[in-house]
N, C-alpha and C positions, 0 to 999 in steps of 0.2 A: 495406574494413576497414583495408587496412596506408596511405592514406589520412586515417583517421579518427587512428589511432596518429602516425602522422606529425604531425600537427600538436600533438599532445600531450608531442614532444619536448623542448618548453620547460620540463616538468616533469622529467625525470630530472635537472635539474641540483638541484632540490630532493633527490633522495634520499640526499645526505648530508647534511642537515640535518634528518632527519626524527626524530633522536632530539630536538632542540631545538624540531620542531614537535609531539611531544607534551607537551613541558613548555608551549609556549604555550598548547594548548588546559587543561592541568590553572590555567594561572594566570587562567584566566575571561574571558579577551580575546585576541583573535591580532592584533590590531593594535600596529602596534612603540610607536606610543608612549603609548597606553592602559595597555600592561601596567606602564607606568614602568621599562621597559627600554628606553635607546638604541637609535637603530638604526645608531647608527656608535659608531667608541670615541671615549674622551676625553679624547686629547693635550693633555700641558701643557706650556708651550714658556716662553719667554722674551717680554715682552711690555712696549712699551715705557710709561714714567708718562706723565703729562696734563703735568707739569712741566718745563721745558728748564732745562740749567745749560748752566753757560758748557766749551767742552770745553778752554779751553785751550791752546789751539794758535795765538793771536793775530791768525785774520782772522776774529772777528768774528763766528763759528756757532757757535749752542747745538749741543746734546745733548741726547737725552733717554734718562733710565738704564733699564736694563730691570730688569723685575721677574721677579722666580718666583714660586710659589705654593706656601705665602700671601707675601704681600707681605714685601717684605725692603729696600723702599727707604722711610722710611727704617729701620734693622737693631732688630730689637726682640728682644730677649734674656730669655731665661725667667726665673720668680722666680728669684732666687738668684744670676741675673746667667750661668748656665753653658750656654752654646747656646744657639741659634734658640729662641724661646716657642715652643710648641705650638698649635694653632687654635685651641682653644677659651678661651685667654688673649688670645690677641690680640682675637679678638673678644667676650670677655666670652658664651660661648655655650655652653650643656649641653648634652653628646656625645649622649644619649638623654633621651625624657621618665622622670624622675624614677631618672635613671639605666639606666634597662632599655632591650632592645629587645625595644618594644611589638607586642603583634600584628599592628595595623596595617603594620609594617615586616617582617613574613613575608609573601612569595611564596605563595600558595598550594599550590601543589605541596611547598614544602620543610615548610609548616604538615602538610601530610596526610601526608607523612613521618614525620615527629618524633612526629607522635596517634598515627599506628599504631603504631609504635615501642614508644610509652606505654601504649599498650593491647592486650597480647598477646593471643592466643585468641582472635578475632573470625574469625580465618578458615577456616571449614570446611575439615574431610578429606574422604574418602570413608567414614569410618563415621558421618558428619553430615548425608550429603546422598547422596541414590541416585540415582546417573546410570548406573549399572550397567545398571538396566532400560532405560533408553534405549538405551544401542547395543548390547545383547540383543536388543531391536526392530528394531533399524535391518536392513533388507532392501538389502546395499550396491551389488546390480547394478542393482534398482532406481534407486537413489540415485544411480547413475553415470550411468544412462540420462537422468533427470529435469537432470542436470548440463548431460550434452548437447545435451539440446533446449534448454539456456538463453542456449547461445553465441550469440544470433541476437540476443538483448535486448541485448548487451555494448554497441553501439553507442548506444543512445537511454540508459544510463547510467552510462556509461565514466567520464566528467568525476566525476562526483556519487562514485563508488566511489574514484575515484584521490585525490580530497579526504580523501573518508573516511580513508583507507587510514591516515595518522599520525594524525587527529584528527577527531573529528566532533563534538566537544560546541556547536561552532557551530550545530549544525541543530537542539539543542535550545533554544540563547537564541534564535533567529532564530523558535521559537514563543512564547517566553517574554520576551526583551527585559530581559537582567538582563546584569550584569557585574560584575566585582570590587569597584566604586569608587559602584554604588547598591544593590548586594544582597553585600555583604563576607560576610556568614555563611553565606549562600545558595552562594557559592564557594565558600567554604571545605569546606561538605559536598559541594559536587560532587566537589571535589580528592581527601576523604578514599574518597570510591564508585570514584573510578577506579581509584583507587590500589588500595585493596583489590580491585576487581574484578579485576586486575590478578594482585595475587598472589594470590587462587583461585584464577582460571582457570589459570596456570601450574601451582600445586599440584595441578590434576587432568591437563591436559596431561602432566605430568611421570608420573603414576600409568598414567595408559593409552596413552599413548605411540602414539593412531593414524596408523596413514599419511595423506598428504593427497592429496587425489583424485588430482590429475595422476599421484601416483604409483603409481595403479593404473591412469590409462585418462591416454595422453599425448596425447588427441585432445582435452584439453579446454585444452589449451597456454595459461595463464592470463596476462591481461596483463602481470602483473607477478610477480615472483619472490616464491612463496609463503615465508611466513615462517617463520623456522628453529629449528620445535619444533612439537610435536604437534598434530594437528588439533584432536582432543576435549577439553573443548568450544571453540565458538567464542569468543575474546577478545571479537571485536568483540557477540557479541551478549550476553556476561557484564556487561561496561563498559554498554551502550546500556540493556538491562533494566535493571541496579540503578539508572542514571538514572532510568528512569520510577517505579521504585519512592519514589526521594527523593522526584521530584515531587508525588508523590500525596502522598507523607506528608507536603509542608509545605502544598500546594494543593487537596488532598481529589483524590477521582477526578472528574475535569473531563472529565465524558462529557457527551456534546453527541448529540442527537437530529437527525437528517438527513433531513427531510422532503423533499428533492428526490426527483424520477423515479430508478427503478434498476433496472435489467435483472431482476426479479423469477424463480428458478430454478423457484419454484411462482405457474403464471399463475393458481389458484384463490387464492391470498394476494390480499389485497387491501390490504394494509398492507405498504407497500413503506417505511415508515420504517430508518433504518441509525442504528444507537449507535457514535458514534466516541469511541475514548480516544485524544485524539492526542498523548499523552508514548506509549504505547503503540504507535500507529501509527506512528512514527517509527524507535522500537528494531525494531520489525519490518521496517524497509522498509533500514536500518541493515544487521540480518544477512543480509535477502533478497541486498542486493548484494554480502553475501561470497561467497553460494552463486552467484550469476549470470557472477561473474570466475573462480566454479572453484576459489576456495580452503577451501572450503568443505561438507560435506555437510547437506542439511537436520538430519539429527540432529544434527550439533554442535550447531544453532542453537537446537535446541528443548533441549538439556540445559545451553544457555548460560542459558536464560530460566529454567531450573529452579533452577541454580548462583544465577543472582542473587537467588532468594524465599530460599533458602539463607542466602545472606547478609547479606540485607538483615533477616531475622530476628533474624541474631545481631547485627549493628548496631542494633538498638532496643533489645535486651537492656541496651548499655548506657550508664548517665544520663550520662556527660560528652554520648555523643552526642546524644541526648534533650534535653538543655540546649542545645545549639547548635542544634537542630533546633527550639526553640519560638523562639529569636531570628531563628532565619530565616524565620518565620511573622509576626513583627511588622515583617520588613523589606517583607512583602505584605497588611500592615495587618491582619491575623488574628490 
C-alpha cells in the first residue's frame, strides 16, 4: 500500500493548484490550450524591426531599433496628436463585437457565476428538500464498519479518486465527447449545475454540520486530507447527480439494455438482461469512490443524489434556464 501511495507522489505537488483545477473542469476542457488559456505567461519585452538604419557611429553597421507593443517604430500618436494612439487606432480594429463582450468571450465558469448571481432563489434550503430522513436512517456504526471493509478496494482506484478529488466532469465528456468549443451551450449548463451544486450542498453541509468518518473511527486513515467542512451531504455526489440530471434533460434517458451473461442473484430468472443509465452509472461510481477513500459515509451519498432532484427541479422552474437548455439540444441535433 505505502508503495502504491509512493508513487503517487507526483500528485501532491498539484494540491495547490486544485482551486484552479476546478475552475478547468467548470470551463469544459482541462487541457491548457483547448480551454484558450496559456499555459505560460505573456512577456512583452522589446523586440527588434525587420528594418536596419545606419547607427552612426562611422564603421559602416546598421542597427535595428527595437520596438514595444504596439509598435512605436515608426511613433504614431493619437487623434489629437496627444500620446501614444491606442490599439485599436493604430490598427483600425473594434475592441468588442458591436462593442460588447460577447458570450462567446465568457469563461464558463465566470458565465455560471454571474447566471446564478442573476437568478436568486434556485437553491434549495432545508425546508425545500428533506434530507433529514436520510441521516435519521443512517445506522452510523454500520456505516463505519461498511467503511472499513472498503480500505482493501483503495488500491485498484486510488488514481481514479485522486483525479476525482478537484474535478471529474472529464469522466462525464469522456462518455459524451462534448467541449466548450463544439457544444458552447451544453457547457455553459454544466458550469451553471456545478456551480449551483456547489452551493447547495454547502448550504446543507453548513445546516448539519456532520462529522466526517475518520473522525469517528481513525482506522479508516483516508488518502488524503478530508475536506474542511461538513460531511452531509456529499459535494462530490450533489455535483455528479445534477450532471446526470442535465444529461437526461438535453439527451432523454439513454438507457441501454445489457443482454450480456450476468451472475444472476435469482438462478430461476432466466432473463438476465441489465438497464444501464450510464450519466447515472457514472455519478454513482463518482460518490462510491468518496466513500471507498473514507471521506465519505453512504448516506451523504444518497441524500447528495436526493439534494441534486432538489435542485435540478428548481432549475427547470426556470425559462432563462429552459431556453439555454433547448439550444443545447440543437447543439445534439434534437
Amino acid at each position: 500500500m505505502a508503495s502504491k501511495l509512493n508513487g503517487l507522489n507526483g500528485l501532491n505537488g498539484l494540491n495547490g493548484l486544485n482551486g484552479l483545477n476546478g475552475l478547468n473542469g467548470l470551463n469544459g476542457l482541462s487541457e491548457p490550450t483547448a480551454t484558450g488559456f496559456g499555459a505560460s505567461g505573456r512577456s512583452i519585452g522589446i523586440s527588434p524591426t525587420y528594418t536596419p538604419v545606419d547607427d552612426h557611429t562611422g564603421d559602416g553597421l546598421e542597427a535595428w531599433p527595437g520596438n514595444q507593443w504596439p509598435a512605436v517604430n515608426p511613433t504614431v500618436t493619437a487623434s489629437g496628436g496627444a500620446g501614444y494612439a491606442p490599439l485599436h487606432e493604430i490598427y483600425d480594429q473594434v475592441p468588442a463585437v458591436n462593442g460588447q463582450f460577447t458570450i462567446n468571450h465568457w469563461s464558463p465558469v465566470n458565465y455560471a457565476t454571474a447566471w446564478l448571481a442573476s437568478h436568486p432563489g434556485l437553491i434549495p434550503g432545508p425546508a425545500d428538500c428533506d434530507l433529514q430522513s436520510i441521516l435519521d436512517a443512517a445506522d452510523v456504526d454500520a456505516e463505519i464498519t461498511e467503511l472499513i471493509a472498503l480500505i482493501e478496494y483503495r488500491p485498484a482506484m486510488l488514481d481514479e479518486g485522486l483525479i476525482q478529488a478537484p474535478v471529474f466532469e472529464d469522466y462525464f465528456r469522456g462518455i459524451l465527447n462534448y467541449n466548450r468549443y463544439t457544444h458552447p451551450a451544453t457547457t455553459r449548463l454544466v458550469a451553471i449545475c456545478l456551480n449551483a451544486a456547489t452551493s447547495a450542498g454547502m448550504r446543507f453541509k453548513w445546516h448539519f454540520n456532520r462529522p466526517r468518518p475518520s473522525q469517528l473511527s481513525p482506522a479508516l486513515m483516508p488518502p488524503i486530507d478530508p475536506p474542511q467542512h461538513g460531511s452531509f451531504p456529499s459535494g462530490h455526489s450533489t455535483q455528479a447527480h445534477t450532471l446526470c440530471c442535465l444529461f437526461e434533460a438535453i439527451l432523454g434517458d439513454l438507457v441501454v439494455t445489457d443482454h450480456r451473461p450476468h451472475p444472476d442473484p435469482d438462478p430461476t430468472d432466466s432473463d438476465l438482461a441489465v438497464v444501464r443509465r450510464p450519466y447515472y452509472d457514472m455519478a454513482q461510481r463518482i460518490a462510491r469512490n468518496r466513500e471507498v477513500m473514507g471521506l465519505h459515509y453512504p448516506s451523504d451519498s444518497a441524500a447528495g443524489e436526493t439534494l441534486a432532484e432538489c435542485l435540478f427541479t428548481n432549475l427547470l422552474a426556470e425559462p432563462d434556464f429552459t431556453a439555454e437548455l433547448a439550444l443545447a439540444r440543437t447543439e445534439w441535433g434534437l
